[in-house]
ZAMARGU-4260 file (C-alpha; in steps of 0.2 Angstrom, whole numbers, plus 5000, padded with zeros to 4 digits):
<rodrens>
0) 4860/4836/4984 | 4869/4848/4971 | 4883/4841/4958 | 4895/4851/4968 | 4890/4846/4985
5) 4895/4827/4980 | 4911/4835/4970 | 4924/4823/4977 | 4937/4837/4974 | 4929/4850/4983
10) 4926/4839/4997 | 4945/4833/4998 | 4950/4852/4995 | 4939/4857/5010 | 4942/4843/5021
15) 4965/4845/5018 | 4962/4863/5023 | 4950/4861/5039 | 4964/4847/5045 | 4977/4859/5042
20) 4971/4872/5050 | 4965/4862/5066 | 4982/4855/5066 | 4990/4871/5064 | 4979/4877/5079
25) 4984/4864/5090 | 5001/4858/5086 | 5016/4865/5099 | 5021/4878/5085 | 5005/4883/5082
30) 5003/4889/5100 | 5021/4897/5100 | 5018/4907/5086 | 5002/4912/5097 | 5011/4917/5110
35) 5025/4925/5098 | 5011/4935/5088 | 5004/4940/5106 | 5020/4947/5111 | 5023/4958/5096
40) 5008/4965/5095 | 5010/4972/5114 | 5026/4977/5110 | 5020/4985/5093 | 5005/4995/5103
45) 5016/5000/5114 | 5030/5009/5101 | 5030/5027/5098 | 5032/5022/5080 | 5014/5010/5081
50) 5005/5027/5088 | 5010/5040/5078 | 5006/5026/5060 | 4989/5019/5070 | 4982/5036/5077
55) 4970/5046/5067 | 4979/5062/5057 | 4973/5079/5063 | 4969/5082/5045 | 4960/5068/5041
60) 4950/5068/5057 | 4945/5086/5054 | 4941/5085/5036 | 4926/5079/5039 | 4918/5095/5047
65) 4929/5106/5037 | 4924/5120/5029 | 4933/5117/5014 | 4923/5098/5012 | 4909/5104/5014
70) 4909/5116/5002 | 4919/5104/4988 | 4904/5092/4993 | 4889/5103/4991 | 4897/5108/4976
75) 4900/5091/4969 | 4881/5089/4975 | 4872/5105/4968 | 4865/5091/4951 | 4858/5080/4966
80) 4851/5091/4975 | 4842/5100/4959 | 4833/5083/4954 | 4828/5082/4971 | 4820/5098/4972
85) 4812/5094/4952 | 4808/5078/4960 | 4797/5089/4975 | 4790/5098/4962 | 4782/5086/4952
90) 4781/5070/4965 | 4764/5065/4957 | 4771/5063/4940 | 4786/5054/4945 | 4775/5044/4954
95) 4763/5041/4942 | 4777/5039/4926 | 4781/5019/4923 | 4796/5028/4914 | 4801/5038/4928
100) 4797/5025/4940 | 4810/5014/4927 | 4825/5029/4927 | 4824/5029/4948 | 4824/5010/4948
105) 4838/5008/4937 | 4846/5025/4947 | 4844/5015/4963 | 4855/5000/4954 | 4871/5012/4952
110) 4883/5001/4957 | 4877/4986/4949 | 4881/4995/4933 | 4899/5000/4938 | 4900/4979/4938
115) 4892/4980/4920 | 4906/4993/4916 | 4921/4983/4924 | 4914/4966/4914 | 4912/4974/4900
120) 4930/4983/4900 | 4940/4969/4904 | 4929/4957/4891 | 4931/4967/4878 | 4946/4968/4862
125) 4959/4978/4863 | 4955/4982/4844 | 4936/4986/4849 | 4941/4995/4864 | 4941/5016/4864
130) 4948/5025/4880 | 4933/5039/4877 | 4920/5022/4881 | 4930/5023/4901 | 4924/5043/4903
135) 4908/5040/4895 | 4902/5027/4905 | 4910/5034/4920 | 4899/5050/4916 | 4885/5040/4913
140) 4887/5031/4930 | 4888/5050/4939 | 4872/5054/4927 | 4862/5038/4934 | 4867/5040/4951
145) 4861/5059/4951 | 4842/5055/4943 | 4842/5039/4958 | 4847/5052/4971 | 4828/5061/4967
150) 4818/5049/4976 | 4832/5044/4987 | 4834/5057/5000 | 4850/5050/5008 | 4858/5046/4990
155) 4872/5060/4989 | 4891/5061/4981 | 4902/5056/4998 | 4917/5065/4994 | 4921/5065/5012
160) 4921/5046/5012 | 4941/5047/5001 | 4948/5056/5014 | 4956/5076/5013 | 4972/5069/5001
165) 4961/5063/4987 | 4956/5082/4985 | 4974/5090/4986 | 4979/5076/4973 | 4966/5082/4963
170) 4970/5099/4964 | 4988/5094/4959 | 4983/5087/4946 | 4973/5104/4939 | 4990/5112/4942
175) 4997/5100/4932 | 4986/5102/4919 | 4986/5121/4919 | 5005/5123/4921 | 5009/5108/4909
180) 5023/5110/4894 | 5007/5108/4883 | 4990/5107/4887 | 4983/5100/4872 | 4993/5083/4874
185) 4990/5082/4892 | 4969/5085/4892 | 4966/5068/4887 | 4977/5061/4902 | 4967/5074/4913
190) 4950/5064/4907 | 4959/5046/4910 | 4961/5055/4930 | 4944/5060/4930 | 4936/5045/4923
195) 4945/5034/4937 | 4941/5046/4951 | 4922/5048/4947 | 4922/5027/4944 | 4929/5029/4965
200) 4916/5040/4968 | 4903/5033/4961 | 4905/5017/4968 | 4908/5021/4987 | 4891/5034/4987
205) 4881/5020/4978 | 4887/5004/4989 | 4875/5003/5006 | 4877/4987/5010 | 4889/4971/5007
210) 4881/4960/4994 | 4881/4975/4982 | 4898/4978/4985 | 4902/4960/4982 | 4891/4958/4965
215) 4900/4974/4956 | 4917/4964/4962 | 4909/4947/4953 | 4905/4955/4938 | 4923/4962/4937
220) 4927/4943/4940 | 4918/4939/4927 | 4926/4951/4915 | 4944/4946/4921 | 4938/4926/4918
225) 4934/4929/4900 | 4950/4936/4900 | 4959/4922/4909 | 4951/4910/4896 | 4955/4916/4879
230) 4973/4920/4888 | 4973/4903/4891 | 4969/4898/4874 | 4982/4908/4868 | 4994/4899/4879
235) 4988/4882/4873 | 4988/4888/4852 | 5005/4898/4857 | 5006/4917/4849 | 5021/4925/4841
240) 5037/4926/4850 | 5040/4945/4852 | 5056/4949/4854 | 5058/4966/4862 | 5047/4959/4874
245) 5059/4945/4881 | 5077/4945/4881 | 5081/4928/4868 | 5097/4925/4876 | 5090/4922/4891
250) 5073/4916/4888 | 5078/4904/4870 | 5064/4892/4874 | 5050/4905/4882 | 5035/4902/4868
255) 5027/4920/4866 | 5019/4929/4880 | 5000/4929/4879 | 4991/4946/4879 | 4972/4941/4879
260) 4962/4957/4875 | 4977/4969/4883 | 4988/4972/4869 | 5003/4969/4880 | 5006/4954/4890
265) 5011/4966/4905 | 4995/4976/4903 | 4986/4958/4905 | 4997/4952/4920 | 4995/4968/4929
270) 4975/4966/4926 | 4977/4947/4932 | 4987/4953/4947 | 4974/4965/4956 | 4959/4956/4952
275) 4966/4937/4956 | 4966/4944/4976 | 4947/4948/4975 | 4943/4932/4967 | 4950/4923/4982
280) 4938/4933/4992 | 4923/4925/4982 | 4930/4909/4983 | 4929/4909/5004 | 4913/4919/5005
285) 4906/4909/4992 | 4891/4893/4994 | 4897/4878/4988 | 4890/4881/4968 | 4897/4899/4969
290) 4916/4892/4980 | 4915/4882/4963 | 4912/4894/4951 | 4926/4907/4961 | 4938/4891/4960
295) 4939/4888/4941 | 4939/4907/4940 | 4956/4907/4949 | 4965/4892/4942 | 4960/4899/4925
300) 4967/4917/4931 | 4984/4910/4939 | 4986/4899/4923 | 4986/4913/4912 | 4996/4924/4922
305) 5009/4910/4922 | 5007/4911/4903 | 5011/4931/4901 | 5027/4927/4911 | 5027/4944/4917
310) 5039/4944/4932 | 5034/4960/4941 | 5018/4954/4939 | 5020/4937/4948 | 5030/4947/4958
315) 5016/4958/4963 | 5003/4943/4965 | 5017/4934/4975 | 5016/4952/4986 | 4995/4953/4987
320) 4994/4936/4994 | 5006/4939/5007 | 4999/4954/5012 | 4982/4942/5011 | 4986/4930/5021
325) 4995/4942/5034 | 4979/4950/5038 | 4968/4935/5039 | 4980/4926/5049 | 4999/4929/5047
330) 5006/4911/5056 | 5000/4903/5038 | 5014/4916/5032 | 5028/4901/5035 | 5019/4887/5030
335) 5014/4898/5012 | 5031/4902/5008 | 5036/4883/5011 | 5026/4876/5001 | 5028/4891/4987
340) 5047/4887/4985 | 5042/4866/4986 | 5031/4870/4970 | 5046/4877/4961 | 5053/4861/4954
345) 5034/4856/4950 | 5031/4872/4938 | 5036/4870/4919 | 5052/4872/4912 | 5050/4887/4903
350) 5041/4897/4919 | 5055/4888/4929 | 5068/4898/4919 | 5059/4914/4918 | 5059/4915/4939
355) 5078/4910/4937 | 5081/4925/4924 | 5073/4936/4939 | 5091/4933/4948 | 5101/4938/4933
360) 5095/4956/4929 | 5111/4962/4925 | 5112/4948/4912 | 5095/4955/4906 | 5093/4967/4892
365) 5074/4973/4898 | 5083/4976/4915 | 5095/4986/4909 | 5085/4995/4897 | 5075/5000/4912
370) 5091/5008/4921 | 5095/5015/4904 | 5078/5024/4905 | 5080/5029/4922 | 5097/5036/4918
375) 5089/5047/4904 | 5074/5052/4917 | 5089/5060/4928 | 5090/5068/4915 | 5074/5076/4913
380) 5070/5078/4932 | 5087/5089/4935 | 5077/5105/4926 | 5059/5100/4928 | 5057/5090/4945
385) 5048/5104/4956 | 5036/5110/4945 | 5034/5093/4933 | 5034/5095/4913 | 5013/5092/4914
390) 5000/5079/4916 | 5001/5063/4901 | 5016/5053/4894 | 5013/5062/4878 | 5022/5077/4884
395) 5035/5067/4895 | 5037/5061/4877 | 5040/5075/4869 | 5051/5083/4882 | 5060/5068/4882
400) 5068/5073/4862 | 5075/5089/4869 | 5087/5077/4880 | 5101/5066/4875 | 5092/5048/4869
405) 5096/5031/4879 | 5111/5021/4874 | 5102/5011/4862 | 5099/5030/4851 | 5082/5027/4856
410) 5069/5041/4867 | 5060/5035/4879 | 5040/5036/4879 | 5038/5036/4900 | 5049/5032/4914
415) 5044/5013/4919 | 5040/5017/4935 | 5024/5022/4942 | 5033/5036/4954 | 5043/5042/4944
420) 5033/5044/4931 | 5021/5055/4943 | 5035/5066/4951 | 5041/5070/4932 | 5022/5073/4929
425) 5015/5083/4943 | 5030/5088/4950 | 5035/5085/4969 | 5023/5092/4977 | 5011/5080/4966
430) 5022/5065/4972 | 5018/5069/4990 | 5002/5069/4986 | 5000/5053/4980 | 5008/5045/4992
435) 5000/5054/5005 | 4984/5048/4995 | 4990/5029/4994 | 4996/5031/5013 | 4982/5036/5019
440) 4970/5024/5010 | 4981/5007/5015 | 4980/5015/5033 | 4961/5017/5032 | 4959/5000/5024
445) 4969/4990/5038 | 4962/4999/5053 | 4944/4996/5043 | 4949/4977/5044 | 4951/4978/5061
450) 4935/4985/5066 | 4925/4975/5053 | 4915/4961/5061 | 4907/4953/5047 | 4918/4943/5043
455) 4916/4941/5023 | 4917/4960/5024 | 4936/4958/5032 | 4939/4943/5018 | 4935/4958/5005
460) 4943/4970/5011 | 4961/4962/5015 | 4960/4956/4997 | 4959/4972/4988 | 4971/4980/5001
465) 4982/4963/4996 | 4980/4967/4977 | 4981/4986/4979 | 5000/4984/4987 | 5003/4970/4974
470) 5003/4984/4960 | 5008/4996/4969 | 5024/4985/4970 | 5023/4981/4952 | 5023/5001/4949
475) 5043/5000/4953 | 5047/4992/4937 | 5032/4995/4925 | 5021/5013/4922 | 5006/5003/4927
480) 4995/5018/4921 | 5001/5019/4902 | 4987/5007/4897 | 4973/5016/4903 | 4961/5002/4905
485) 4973/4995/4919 | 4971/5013/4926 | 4954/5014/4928 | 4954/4995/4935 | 4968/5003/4947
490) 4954/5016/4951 | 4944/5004/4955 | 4952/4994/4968 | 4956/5010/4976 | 4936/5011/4976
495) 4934/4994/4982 | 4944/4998/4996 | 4935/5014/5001 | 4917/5004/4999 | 4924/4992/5014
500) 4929/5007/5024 | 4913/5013/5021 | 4901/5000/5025 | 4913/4996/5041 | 4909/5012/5048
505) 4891/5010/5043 | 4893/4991/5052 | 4901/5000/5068 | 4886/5016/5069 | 4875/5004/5069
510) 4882/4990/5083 | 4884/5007/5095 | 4865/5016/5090
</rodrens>
C-alpha cells in the first residue's frame, strides 16, 4: 500500500466526515431538514417566479438555429473549414509527414495547452509578465485548434455553445470601441476582451470529455499553488507594510499584505478566491495520492489568502463556498456557518482584527475612499451614462481630469466596482448585456448541475459556478478587471463553466440515443 493510503491523517479526515455525514443523514434534524428541503422545493416549482427564472428563454432557445448563429459561426469557422479542405487536398502527405502527423497531434491536445497557458500565467512574475503574452498565447491556442480541426471532421469553433448574449456583449463592446472618447487608449483593452473571449472559446470547442476538462483545471491548480507557496513565504519572511493599502489606524498591528507574483495583494486574493473552489473539486474527485496532493494545494491557498488580508476577497470565498455547498447539499449550509463563526476565536490576532475592521467601514479610510470614488463617478455618469466614455480605464482616466477630483485632490484611475466600471465603459446598454451574459451563464450552469449524472462532472461544475458568484461578489467593492491577468482567469472560469454545460448535454444526447 501507498504512503498515503496508511496516511493516519487522511484516514481520520475521511473517517470524521463519513461519520458526519451518516450522522447528519440519520439524526431527527437531518430528516427534518429533508422534509423542509422537500417542501420548498414543491412550493418553489410550483411559483410563477421558479417558472419564468427555470424555463428556457425564447432567445436563447432559438439561438441555436438562428440565422444570425449560423452565420456568426460559419464565419468564425471559415480558417477550419480551409485547412479541412487543404487537409483533402493533400491527405497523403499529411498522412505520410511525421511533422504533419506532429502539428495534428499536438492540434488534437488544444485544451491540454490552455492548462499550460493558465500554469504558466499564474506561475509567472509580475516583473516577467507582459499582458501582449495573454492575446498571444490565446491566438496561438485558436491557431492550434484550427490545424487540429483538419483531420478532425467534428472539431469546429462552438459559438453557439455561450449562448446568444455573449454575441451582443461582444457587439457592445465593438460599439464601445468605435464610439470610445479615444480609440488609441481603448484598443489595448479591446485585445484584453478578445483574449479572454477566445481563451472561452477555445476551451469549450476543444473539451469532449471530463478528464480533459479536469487536467486544463489541475494545471491552473498548479499555477495558483506556486503561487499559494511563495505567497506563503512571503507571509512567513513578512514584506513591507504598505500603507495606502491598509488603513494604520485600524490595522496598527496587520504585518504587510503578501502579493506573490500579482503585484497587489488584491490582484492575488481575487486569483486565490476563484480558483480555491475548483481545487475542492479535485480534492473530492481525486484518488487517495491525487485527494492528497489537492489537500496541501488548498491549505496552502487558504493560508495565503489569509495572509493578503483582503476582506472582499474572503468575503467572496466565504460566498463560493456557500454557493458550493448549496448545490451539492445545502442542509451542511447550518452546520458550515457554525462551525465558521466557532473558528473565529481560533484565527490569529492580526486576521481576527482584520474581519472585525470589516464592521467599522465608516471608520475605515479605504471604505471611504471608495464612496469618495463613487461619488466622483456620479459625477461622470450624469453626461456619459447612455452611451459610455469607451472601452479601457485609460480613458475612464483621462475623462475623469475634466471632473472635479475626490476630496483627498486626488482623480480617480476606475470606479472600484466591476458594474460600474462597465456601465461608465460601454454605456447601459453594455451593462445589460453583461448581466444578461452573467444571468444567463449562472442559469445554464445550475440547470447543467441538475441534469448532470456523473457525479465528478456535478462537483466541477458547482465549484466554478461557486467561484464565479464569489468574484462576481467581490466585483462590488474592487474593479476586478484592472489587473488583466485576473481578467483572463475570470474568462476562464466563465469557460470552465460553459465546458460543464457542454459535456452535460453531451452526457444527456448520449443516455437518450
Amino acid at each position: 500500500m501507498s504512503i498515503t493510503e496508511n496516511s493516519w491523517f487522511l484516514r481520520v479526515f475521511l473517517a470524521a466526515w463519513l461519520g458526519l455525514k451518516q450522522a447528519g443523514a440519520n439524526s431527527v434534524l437531518g430528516r427534518a431538514l429533508d422534509r423542509v428541503g422537500e417542501w420548498f422545493c414543491l412550493q418553489a416549482k410550483n411559483s410563477v417566479i421558479w417558472n419564468a427564472l427555470w424555463r428556457e428563454g425564447a432567445v436563447s432557445r432559438r439561438w441555436p438555429d438562428s440565422i444570425a448563429c449560423r452565420v456568426f459561426t460559419a464565419i468564425l469557422n471559415i480558417p477550419c473549414a480551409l485547412v479541412k479542405w487543404i487537409y483533402q487536398l493533400g491527405r497523403d502527405i499529411w498522412a505520410g509527414s511525421l511533422f504533419c502527423r506532429l502539428i495534428a497531434a499536438l492540434g488534437g491536445a488544444t485544451s491540454f495547452f490552455v492548462g499550460v497557458f493558465l500554469l504558466v500565467m499564474l506561475a509567472a512574475p509580475h516583473s516577467l509578465w507582459n499582458n501582449a503574452y495573454g492575446f498571444a498565447a490565446a491566438a496561438g491556442l485558436l491557431g492550434l485548434f484550427v490545424i487540429g480541426s483538419a483531420s478532425r471532421p467534428k472539431n469546429r469553433l462552438e459559438l453557439d455553445r455561450l449562448g446568444p448574449y455573449m454575441t451582443l456583449y461582444l457587439a457592445f463592446l465593438c460599439i464601445a470601441l468605435a464610439g470610445s472618447l479615444s480609440t488609441h487608449l481603448s484598443m489595448r483593452f479591446f485585445f484584453f476582451h478578445l483574449t479572454g473571449f477566445l481563451l472561452v472559446l477555445v476551451l469549450v470547442s476543444s473539451v469532449r470529455r471530463y478528464e480533459q476538462l479536469q487536467l486544463v483545471v489541475a494545471l491552473a491548480v498548479l499555477g495558483i499553488s506556486v503561487a499559494a507557496l511563495y505567497g506563503c513565504y512571503q507571509g512567513y519572511v513578512g514584506v513591507e507594510v504598505v500603507p495606502s493599502q491598509q488603513d494604520m489606524t485600524l490595522n496598527a498591528d496587520m504585518p504587510g499584505r503578501v502579493y506573490s507574483f500579482f503585484d497587489n495583494p488584491n490582484n492575488f486574493a481575487e486569483q486565490l478566491a476563484m480558483l480555491l473552489p475548483l481545487e475542492l473539486a479535485l480534492f473530492l474527485n481525486s484518488r487517495w495520492r491525487g485527494k492528497l496532493l489537492s489537500l496541501l494545494s488548498l491549505c496552502l491557498g487558504v493560508v495565503a489568502i489569509g495572509f493578503t488580508y483582503g476582506r472582499a476577497s474572503w468575503i467572496g470565498l466565504a460566498f463560493a463556498v456557500v454557493v458550493f455547498v448549496i448545490l451539492m447539499d445545502w442542509r451542511w449550509v447550518p452546520v458550515m456557518l457554525i462551525l465558521g463563526l466557532a473558528a473565529i476565536p481560533f484565527l490569529p490576532e492580526t486576521i481576527y482584527n482584520r474581519i472585525l475592521t470589516i464592521f467599522k467601514a465608516g471608520e475605515d479610510s479605504s471604505v471611504q475612499y471608495r464612496f469618495g470614488i463613487y461619488d466622483t463617478t456620479k459625477n461622470l455618469m450624469e453626461d456619459y451614462w447612455v452611451r459610455g466614455v469607451g472601452l479601457g480605464s485609460d480613458v475612464m482616466k483621462k475623462v475623469f481630469q475634466t471632473y472635479p477630483t475626490n476630496f483627498d485632490g486626488s482623480y480617480p484611475i476606475h470606479t472600484h466596482n466591476n458594474y460600474l466600471q462597465m456601465w461608465g465603459e460601454t454605456g447601459i446598454l453594455g451593462l445589460l448585456a453583461f448581466l444578461a451574459l452573467l444571468l444567463w451563464q449562472l442559469k445554464s450552469g445550475v440547470k447543467a448541475f441538475c441534469a448532470a449524472a456523473d457525479v465528478r462532472l456535478r462537483r466541477l461544475l458547482a465549484a466554478a459556478i461557486g467561484g464565479f458568484c464569489g468574484i462576481l461578489v467581490i466585483g462590488l467593492a474592487e474593479y476586478t478587471w484592472f489587473y488583466p491577468r485576473n481578467m483572463f482567469t475570470w474568462w476562464f472560469l466563465f469557460g470552465v463553466i460553459a465546458a460543464c454545460v457542454k459535456l452535460a448535454h453531451l452526457q444527456k444526447d448520449k443516455r437518450t440515443a
